[in-house]
Backbone as a printed PyTorch tensor [residue, N CA C, xyz], in Angstrom:
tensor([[[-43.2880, -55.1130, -17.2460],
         [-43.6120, -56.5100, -17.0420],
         [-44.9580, -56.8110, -17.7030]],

        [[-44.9940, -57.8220, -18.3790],
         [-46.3840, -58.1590, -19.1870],
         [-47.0890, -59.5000, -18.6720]],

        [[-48.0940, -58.8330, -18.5740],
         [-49.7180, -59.9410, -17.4890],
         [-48.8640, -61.5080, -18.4620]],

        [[-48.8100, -62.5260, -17.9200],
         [-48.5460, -63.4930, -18.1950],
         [-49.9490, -64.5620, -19.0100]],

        [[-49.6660, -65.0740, -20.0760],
         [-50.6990, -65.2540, -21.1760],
         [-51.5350, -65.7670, -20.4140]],

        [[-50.7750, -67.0410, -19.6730],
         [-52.0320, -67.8090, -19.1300],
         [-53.0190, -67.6210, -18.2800]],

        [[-52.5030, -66.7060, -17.6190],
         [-53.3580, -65.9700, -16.3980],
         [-54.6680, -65.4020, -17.4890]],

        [[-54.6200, -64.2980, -18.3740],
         [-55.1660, -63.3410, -19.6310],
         [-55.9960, -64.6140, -20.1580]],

        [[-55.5180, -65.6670, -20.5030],
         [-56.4140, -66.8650, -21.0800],
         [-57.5430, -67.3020, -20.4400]],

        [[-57.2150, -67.4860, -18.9290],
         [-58.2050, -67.7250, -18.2380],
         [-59.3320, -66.8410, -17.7260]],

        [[-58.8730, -65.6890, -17.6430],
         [-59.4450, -64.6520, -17.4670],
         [-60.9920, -64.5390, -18.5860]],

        [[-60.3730, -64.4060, -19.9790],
         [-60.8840, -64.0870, -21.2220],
         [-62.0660, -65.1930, -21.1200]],

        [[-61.4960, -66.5360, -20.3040],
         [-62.4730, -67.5500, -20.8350],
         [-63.6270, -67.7980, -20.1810]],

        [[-63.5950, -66.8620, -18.9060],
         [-64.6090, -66.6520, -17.8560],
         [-66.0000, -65.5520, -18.1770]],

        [[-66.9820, -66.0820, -18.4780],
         [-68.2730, -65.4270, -18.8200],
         [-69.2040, -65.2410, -18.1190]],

        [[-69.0170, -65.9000, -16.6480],
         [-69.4690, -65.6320, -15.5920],
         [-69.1420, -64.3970, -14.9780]],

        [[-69.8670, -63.1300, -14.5150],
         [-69.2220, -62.5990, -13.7430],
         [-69.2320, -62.6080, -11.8710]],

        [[-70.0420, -63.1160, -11.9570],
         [-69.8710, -63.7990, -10.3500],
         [-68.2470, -64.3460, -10.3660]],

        [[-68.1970, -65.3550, -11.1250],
         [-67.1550, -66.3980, -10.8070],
         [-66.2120, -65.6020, -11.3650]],

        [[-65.6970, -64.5660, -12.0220],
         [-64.5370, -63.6810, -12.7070],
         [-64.4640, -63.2010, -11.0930]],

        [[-65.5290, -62.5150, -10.1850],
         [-65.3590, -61.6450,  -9.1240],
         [-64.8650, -62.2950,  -8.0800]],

        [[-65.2510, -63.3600,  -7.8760],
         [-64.5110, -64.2160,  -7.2490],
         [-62.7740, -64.8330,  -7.3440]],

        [[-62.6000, -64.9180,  -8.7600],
         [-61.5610, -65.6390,  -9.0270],
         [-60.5680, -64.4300,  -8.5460]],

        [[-60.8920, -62.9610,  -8.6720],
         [-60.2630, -61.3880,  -8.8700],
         [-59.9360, -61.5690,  -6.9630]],

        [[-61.0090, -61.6020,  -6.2100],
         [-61.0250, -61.3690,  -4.9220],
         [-59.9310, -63.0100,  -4.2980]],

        [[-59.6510, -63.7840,  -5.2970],
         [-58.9890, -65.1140,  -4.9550],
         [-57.1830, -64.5530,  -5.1200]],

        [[-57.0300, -64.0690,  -6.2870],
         [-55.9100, -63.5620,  -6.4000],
         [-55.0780, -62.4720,  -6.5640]],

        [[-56.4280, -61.0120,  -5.8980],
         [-55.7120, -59.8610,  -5.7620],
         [-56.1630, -59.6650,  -4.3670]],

        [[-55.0450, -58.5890,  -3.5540],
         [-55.3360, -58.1320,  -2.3870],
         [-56.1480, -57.2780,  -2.3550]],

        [[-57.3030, -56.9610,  -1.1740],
         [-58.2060, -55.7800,  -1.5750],
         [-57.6590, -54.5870,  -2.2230]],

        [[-56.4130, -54.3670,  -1.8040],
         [-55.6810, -53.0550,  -1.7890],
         [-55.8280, -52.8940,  -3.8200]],

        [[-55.0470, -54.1970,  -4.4320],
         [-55.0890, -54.1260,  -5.4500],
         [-56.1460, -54.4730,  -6.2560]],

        [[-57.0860, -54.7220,  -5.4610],
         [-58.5350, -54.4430,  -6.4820],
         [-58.9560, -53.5410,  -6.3660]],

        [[-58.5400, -52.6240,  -4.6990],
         [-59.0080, -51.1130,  -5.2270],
         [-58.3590, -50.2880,  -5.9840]],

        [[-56.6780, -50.4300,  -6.3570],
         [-56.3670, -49.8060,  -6.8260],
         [-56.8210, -49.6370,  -8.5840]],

        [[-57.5910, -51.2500,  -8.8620],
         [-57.9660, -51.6920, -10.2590],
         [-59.2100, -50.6200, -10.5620]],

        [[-60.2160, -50.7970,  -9.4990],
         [-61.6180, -50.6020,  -9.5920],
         [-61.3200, -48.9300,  -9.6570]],

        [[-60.3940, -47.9200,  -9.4400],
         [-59.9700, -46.3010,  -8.5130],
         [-59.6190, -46.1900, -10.6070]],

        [[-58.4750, -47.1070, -10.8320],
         [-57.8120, -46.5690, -11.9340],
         [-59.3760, -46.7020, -13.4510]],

        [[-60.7180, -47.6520, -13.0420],
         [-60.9530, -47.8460, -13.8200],
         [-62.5220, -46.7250, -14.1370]],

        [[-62.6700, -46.0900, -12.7910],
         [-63.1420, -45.5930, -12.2860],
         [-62.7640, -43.6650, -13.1460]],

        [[-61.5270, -43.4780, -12.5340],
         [-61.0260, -41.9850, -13.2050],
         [-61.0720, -42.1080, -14.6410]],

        [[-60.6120, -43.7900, -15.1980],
         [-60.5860, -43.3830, -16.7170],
         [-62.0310, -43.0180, -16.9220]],

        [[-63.1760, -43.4020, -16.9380],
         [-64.0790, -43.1400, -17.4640],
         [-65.0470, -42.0370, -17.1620]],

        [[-64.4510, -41.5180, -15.6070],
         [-64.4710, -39.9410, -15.2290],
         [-64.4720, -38.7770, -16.3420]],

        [[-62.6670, -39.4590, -16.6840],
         [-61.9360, -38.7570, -17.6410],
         [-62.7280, -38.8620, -19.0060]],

        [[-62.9670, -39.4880, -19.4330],
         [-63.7310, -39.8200, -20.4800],
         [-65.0440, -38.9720, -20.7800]],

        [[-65.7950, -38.9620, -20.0290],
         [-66.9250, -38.3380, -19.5420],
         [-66.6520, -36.8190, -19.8220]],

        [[-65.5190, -36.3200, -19.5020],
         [-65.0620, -35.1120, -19.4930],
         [-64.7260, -34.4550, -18.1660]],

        [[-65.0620, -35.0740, -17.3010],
         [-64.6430, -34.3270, -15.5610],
         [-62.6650, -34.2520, -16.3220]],

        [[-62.8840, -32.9110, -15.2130],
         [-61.6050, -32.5590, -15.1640],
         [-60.9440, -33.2470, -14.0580]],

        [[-59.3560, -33.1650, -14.2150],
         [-58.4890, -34.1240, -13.2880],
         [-58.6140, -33.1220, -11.9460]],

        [[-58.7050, -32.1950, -11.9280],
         [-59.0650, -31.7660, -10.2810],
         [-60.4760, -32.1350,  -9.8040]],

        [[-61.7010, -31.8350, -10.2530],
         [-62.7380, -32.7520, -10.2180],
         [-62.3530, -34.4710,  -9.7500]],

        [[-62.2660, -34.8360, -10.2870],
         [-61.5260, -35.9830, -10.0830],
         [-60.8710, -36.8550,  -8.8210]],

        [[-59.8760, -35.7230,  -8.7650],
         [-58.7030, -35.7060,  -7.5500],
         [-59.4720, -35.3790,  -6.7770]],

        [[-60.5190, -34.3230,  -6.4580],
         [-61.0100, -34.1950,  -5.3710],
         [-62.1150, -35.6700,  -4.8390]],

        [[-62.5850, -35.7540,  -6.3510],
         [-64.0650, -36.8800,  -6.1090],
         [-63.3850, -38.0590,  -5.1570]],

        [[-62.0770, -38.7950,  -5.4980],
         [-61.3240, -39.4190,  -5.3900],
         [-60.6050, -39.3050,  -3.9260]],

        [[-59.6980, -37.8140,  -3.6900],
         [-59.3850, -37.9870,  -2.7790],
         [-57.7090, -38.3620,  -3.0270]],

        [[-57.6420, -38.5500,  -4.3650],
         [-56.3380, -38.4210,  -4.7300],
         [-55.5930, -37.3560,  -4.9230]],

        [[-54.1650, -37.9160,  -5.9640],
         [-53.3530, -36.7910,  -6.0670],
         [-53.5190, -36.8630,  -8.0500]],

        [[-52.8870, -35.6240,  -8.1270],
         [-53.5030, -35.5260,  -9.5220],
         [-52.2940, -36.5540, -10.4940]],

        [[-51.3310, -36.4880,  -9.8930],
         [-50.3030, -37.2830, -10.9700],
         [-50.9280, -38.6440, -10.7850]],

        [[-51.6740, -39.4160, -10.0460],
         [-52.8830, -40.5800, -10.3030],
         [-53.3130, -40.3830, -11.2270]],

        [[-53.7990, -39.6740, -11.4940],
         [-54.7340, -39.5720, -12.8060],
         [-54.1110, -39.2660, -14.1670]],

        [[-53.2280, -38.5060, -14.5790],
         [-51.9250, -38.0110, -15.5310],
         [-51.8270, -39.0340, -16.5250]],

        [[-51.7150, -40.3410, -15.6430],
         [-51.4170, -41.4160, -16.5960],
         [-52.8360, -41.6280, -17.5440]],

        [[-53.6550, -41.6620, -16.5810],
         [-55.2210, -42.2690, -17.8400],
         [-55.2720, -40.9930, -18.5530]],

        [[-55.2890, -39.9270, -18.5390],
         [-55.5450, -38.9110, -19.0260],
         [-54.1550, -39.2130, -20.2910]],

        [[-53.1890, -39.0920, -20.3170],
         [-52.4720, -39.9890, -21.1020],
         [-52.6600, -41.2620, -21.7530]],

        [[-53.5770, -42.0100, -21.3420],
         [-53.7850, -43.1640, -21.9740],
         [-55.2790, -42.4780, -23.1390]],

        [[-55.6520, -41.7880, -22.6470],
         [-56.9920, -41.3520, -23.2930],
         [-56.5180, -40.1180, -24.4070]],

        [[-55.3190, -39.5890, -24.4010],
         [-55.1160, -38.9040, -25.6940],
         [-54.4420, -39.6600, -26.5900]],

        [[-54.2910, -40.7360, -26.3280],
         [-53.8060, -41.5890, -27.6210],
         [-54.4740, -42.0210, -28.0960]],

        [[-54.6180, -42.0790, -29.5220],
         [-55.9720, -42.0670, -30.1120],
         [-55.6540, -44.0820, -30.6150]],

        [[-54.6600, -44.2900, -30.3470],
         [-54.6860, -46.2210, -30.8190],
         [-54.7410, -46.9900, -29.5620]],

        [[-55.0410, -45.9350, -28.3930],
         [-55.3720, -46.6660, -26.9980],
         [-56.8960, -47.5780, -27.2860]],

        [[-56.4180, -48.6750, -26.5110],
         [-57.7890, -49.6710, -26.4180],
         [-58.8440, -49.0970, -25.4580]],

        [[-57.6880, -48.7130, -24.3990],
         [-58.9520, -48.4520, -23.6200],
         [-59.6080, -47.4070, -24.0050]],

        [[-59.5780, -46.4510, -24.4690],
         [-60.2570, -44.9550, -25.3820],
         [-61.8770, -46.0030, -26.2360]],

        [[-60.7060, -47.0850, -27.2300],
         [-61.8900, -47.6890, -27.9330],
         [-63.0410, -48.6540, -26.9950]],

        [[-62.2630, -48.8650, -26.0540],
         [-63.7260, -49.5360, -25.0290],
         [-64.3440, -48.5550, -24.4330]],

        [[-64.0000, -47.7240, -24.1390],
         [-65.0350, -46.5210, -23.6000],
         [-66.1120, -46.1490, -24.6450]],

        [[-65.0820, -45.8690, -25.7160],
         [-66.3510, -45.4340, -26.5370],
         [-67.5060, -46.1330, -27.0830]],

        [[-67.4070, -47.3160, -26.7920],
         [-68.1390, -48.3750, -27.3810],
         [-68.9570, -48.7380, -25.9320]],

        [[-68.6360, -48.2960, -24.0370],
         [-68.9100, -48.6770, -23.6210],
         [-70.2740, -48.6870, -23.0010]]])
């Protein structure tokens, strides 16, 4: 399923981050902003170089949580790889 443009439009057009944090806490459940803030959190763990048990433990998770970013981070035409590195 793909984020719907207009939602992504509005998002993009927000330069505030107060008012982005707000708008986030308006239309996600805590649950799914923690799950945002957890996934955005390991990628750059991962990035860093911590290992996925490192990780899993820091976390408190399970390691197939993490599998996926660690997957998103060996693809070398991943965006998110290029925002890390730039980050």
């Amino acid at each position: 399923m793909a984020v719907d443009p207009g939602l992504l439009k509005v998002i993009s057009s927000m330069n505030n981050l107060d008012d982005l944090n707000r708008f986030f806490e308006d239309i996600f459940t805590p649950a799914e902003l923690d799950d945002i803030s957890l996934r955005w959190k390991l990628l750059k763990d991962l990035h860093k170089g911590l290992t996925q048990r490192k990780i899993a433990e820091k976390y408190g998770i399970s390691l197939c949580k993490i599998t996926r970013g660690s997957k998103i981070l060996k693809n070398k035409d991943s965006l998110v790889l290029e925002v890390l590195n730039s980050y």
